[in-house]
C-alpha positions in Angstrom: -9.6 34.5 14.9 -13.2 32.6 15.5 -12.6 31.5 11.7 -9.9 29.6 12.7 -7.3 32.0 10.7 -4.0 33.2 12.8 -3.2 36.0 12.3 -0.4 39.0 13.4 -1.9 42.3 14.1 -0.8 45.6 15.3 -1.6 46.1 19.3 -3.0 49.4 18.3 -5.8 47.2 16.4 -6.8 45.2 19.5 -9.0 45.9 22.3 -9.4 43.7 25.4 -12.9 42.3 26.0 -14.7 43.2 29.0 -16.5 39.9 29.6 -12.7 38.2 30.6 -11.6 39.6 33.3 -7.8 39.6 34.2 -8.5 38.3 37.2 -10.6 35.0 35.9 -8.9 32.0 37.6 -6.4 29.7 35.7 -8.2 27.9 32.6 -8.8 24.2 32.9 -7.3 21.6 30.8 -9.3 21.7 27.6 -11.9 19.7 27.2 -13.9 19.3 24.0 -17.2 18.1 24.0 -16.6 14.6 25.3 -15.5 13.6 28.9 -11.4 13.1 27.9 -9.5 16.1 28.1 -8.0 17.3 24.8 -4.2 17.6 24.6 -1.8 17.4 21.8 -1.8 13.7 20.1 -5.4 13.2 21.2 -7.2 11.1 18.9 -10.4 13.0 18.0 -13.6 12.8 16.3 -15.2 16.3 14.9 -18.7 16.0 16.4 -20.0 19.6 16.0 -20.1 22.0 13.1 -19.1 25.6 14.2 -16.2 25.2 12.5 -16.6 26.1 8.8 -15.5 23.1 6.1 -18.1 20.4 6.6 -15.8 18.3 8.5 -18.4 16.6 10.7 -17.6 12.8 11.5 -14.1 13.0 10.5 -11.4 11.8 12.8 -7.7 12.8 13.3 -5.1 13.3 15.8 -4.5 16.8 17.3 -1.1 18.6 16.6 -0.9 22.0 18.8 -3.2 24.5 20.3 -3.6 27.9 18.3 -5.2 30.2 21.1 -5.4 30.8 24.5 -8.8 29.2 24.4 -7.1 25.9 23.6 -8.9 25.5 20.5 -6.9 22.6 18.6 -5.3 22.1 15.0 -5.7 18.8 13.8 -4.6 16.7 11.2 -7.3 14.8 9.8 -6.6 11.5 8.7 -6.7 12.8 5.1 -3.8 14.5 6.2 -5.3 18.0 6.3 -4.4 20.0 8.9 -7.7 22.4 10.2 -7.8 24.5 13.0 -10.9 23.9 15.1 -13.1 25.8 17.8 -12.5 22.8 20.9 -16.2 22.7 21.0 -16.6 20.4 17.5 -13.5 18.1 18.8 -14.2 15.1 21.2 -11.5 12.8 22.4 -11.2 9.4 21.7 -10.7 6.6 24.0 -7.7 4.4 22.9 -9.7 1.7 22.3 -11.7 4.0 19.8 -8.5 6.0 19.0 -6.7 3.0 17.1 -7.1 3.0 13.2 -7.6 -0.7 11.9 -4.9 -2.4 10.8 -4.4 -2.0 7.2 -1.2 -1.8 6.8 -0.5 -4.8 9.1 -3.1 -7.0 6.7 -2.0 -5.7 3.5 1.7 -5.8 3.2 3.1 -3.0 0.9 5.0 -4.9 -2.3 5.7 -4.4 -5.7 1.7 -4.6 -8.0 0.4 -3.1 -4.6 -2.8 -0.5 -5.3 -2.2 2.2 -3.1 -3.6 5.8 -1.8 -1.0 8.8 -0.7 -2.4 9.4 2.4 -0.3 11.6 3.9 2.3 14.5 3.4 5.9 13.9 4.4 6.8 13.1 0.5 6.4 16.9 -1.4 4.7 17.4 -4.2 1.1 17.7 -3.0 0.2 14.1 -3.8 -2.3 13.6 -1.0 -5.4 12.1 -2.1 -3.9 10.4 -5.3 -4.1 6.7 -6.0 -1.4 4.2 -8.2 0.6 1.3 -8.2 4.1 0.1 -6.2 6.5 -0.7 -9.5 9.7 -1.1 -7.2 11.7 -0.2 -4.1 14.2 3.0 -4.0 15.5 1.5 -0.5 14.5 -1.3 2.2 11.3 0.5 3.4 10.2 3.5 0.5 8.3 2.6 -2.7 8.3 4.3 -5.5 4.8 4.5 -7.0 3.6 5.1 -10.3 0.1 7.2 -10.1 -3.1 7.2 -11.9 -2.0 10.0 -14.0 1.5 8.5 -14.8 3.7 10.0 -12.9 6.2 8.1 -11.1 7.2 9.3 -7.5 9.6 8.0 -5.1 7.6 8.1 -1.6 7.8 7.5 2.5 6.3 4.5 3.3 4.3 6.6 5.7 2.2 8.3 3.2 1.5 5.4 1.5 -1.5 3.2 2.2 -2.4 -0.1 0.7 -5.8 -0.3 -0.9 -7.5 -3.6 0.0 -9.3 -5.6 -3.7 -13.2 -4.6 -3.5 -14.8 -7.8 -1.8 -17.7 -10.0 -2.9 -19.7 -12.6 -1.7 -18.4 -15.9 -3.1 -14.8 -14.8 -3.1 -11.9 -16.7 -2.2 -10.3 -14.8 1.1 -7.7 -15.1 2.7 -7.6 -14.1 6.9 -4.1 -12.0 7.1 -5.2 -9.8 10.3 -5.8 -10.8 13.7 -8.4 -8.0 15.4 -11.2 -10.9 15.0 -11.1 -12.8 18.0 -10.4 -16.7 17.4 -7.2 -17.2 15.9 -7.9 -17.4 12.2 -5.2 -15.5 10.7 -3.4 -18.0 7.9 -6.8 -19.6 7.4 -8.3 -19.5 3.8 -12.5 -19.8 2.6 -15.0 -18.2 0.6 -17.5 -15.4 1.9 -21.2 -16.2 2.1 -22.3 -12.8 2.7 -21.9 -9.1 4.3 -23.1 -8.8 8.3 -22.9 -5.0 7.7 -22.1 -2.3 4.6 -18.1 -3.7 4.6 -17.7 -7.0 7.3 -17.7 -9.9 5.8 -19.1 -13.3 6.9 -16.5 -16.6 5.8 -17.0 -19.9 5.6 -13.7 -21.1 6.4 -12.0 -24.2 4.4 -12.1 -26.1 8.3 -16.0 -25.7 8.5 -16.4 -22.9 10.6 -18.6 -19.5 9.6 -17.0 -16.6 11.3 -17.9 -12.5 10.7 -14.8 -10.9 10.2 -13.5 -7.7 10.1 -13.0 -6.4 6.9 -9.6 -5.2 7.5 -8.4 -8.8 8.6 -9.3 -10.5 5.1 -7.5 -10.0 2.2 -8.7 -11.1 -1.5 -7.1 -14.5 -2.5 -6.3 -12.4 -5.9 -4.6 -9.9 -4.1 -1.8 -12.4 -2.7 1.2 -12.8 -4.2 0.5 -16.7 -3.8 1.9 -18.8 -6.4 -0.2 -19.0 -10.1 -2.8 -21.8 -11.2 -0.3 -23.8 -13.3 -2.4 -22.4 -16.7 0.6 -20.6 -17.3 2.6 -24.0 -17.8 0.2 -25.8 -19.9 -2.6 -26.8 -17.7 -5.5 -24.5 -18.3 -4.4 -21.3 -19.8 -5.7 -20.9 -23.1 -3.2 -21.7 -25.9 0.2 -21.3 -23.4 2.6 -23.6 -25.1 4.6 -25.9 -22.9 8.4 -24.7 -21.6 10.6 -26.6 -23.1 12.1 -29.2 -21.9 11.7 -32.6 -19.7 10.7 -30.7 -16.0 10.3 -27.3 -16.4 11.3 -25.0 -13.2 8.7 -24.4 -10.6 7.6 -20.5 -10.5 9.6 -17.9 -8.4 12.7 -20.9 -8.1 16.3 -20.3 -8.2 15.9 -16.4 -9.7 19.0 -14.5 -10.5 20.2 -11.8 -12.7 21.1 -12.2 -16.2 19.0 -15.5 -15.7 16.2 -16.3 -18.8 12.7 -16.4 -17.9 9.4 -16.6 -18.9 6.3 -14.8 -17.6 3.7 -17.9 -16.3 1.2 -16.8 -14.0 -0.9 -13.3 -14.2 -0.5 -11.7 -10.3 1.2 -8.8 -11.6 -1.1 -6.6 -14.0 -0.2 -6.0 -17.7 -1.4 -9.0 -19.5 2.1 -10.1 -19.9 1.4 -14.1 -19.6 3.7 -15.9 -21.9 6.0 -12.9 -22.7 9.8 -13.8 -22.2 12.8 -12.1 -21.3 15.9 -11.9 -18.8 16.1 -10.6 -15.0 17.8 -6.8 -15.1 17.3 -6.4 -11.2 15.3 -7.4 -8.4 13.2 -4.6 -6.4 12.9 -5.9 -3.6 14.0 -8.8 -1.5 12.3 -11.3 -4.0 10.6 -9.9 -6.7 12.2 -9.3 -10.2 12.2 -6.3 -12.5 12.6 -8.0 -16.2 13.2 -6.6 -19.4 10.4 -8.4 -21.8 11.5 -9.1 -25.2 10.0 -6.3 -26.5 11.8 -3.9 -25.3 9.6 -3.2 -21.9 10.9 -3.3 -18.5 8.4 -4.7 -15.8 8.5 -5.6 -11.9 7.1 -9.1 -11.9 5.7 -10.8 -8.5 8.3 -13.6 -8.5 5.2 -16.3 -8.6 4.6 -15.2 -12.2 8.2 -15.9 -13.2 9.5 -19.7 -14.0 13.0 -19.8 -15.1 13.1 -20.6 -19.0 14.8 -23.9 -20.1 16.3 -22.8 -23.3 17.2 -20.0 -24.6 15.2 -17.6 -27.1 15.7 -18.1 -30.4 18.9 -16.1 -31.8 20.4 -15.6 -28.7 23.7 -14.9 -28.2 25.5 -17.9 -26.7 26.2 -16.4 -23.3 22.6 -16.4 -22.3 22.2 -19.7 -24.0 23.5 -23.5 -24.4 23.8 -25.6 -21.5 26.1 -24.1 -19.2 24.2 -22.6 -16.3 23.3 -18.9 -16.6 25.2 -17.9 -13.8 28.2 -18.0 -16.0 26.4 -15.2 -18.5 26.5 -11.8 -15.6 29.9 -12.4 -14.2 30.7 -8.7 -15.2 31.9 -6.1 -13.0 28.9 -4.5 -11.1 25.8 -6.3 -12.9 23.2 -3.9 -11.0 24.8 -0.5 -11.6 22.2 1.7 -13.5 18.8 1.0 -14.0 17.0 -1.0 -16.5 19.4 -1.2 -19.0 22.6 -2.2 -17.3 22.0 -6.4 -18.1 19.1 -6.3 -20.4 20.0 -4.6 -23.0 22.3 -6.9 -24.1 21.4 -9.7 -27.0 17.4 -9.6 -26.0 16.2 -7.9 -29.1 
């Protein structure tokens, strides 16, 4: 129908239409209002309004034709899908087509802030926003959302929210669609060229505009801590123990004794102690604190504790290494309680 509705009617409710005659010559390739003909996986924009929804501006990819007419569904990039009279869609050129690189610039990871962007997972997530706590396999995360509920996702309907930028922030260049070469290079922005591109003064001198999506907050990188954690400027952190206390994120394992340094991973746990149940991802450890919670930690906030807590039980503690304290059958079967529920109270 013109509504964009499809529908299945009885022939005996239909009538032909004398303005299209049977004998009206093949129809051309469809072609919106732009020059590109429109076919399915066409990158779009919707540039007219005919089409009832206020969609005017967005931008998607097209999925199938409903009608003879060739008008198009597509699936907006909000992952809606919305039937459309061909005459609101105008193709894209490829150049115009590609969606910045988000995903290549911010790196999914455990602490990540995230939106479900699309619809493969069910449930009816799309739209929602929350936080990577782990990984239920090489690629998928599981997310916990802003209302609390914790969901085990494709990593194709996830998308990495990049930290709110300001000018005088410490950036970091982790995309490449700037032309020049900077990616890797770190500096501070001086000010906005437009509503969201920043301009950087790099660390080597230069002042470059950049691309939003090619810098990344240096607060947002799972770089290594200021050493306040260790007794440097954190306020009232006592010292680790010990003559030379491990260096962050070194020689991690499970069953191993650790103590929360640096402040990457949200939650305020900075100074909290506990022992390494799992690891939820190729680096970064899930402990259980102390007090009972459980918590993915970037690795960087994690130094390996010299001594034990106080009333430990001696396999976690003494001098022998802590190696010697998981050599059990299966330490990572279960979840959270399978090691750390053992003499951490």
């Amino acid at each position: 129908l013109e509504s964009g509705q499809l529908v299945s009617i009885y022939k005996d409710d239909v009538k032909a239409l004398p303005d299209l005659p049977a004998s009206a010559s093949p129809l051309p390739p469809p072609v919106g209002l732009g020059s590109e003909p429109l076919k399915v996986g066409s990158k779009v924009e919707i540039i007219g309004s005919k089409t009832p929804g206020g969609h005017l501006g967005k931008k998607g990819e097209i999925t199938r034709f409903i009608d003879a007419s060739n008008n198009p569904e597509v699936k907006l990039e909000g992952g809606h899908l919305v039937s459309f009279y061909k005459d609101d869609v105008k193709a894209l050129l490829d150049v115009q087509a590609s969606p910045l690189p988000v995903q290549d610039s911010l790196a999914l990871k455990v602490g990540s802030k995230v939106e479900i962007v699309g619809s493969l997972t069910p449930g009816g997530h799309t739209g929602k926003k929350g936080e990577v706590t782990r990984f239920v396999d090489a690629d998928n995360p599981e997310v916990k959302l802003d209302g609390g509920q914790l969901v085990s996702f494709s990593k194709a309907d996830v998308k990495v929210l990049s930290e709110p930028l300001a000018v005088g922030q410490r950036v970091e260049i982790t995309g490449s669609m700037t032309p020049g070469g900077h990616n890797g290079k770190q500096g501070k922005i001086t000010q906005f060229v437009d509503a969201e591109n920043p301009e950087v003064q790099l660390d080597d001198g230069q002042t470059v505009s950049f691309y939003c999506a090619d810098v990344t907050a240096a607060a947002a990188l799972a770089s290594p801590p200021a050493p306040g954690g260790l007794g440097g400027g954190g306020p009232a952190t006592p010292p680790l123990p010990g003559p030379a206390p491990a260096m962050p994120g070194e020689g991690l394992k499970v069953g191993q004794r650790v103590e929360i340094t640096g402040s990457s991973t949200p939650g305020g746990h900075q100074g909290k102690k506990g022992a390494i149940t799992q690891f939820v991802d190729a680096e970064n450890p899930a402990v259980r604190l102390d007090d009972g919670q459980v918590v993915s930690f970037y690795k960087a906030d994690v130094t390996a504790a010299s001594t034990a807590a106080p009333g430990a039980p001696a396999p976690l503690g003494g001098s022998a290494p802590t190696r010697l304290g998981f050599q059990r059958p299966t330490p990572l079967a279960g979840t959270s309680s399978g090691i750390g529920g053992r003499g951490l109270s």
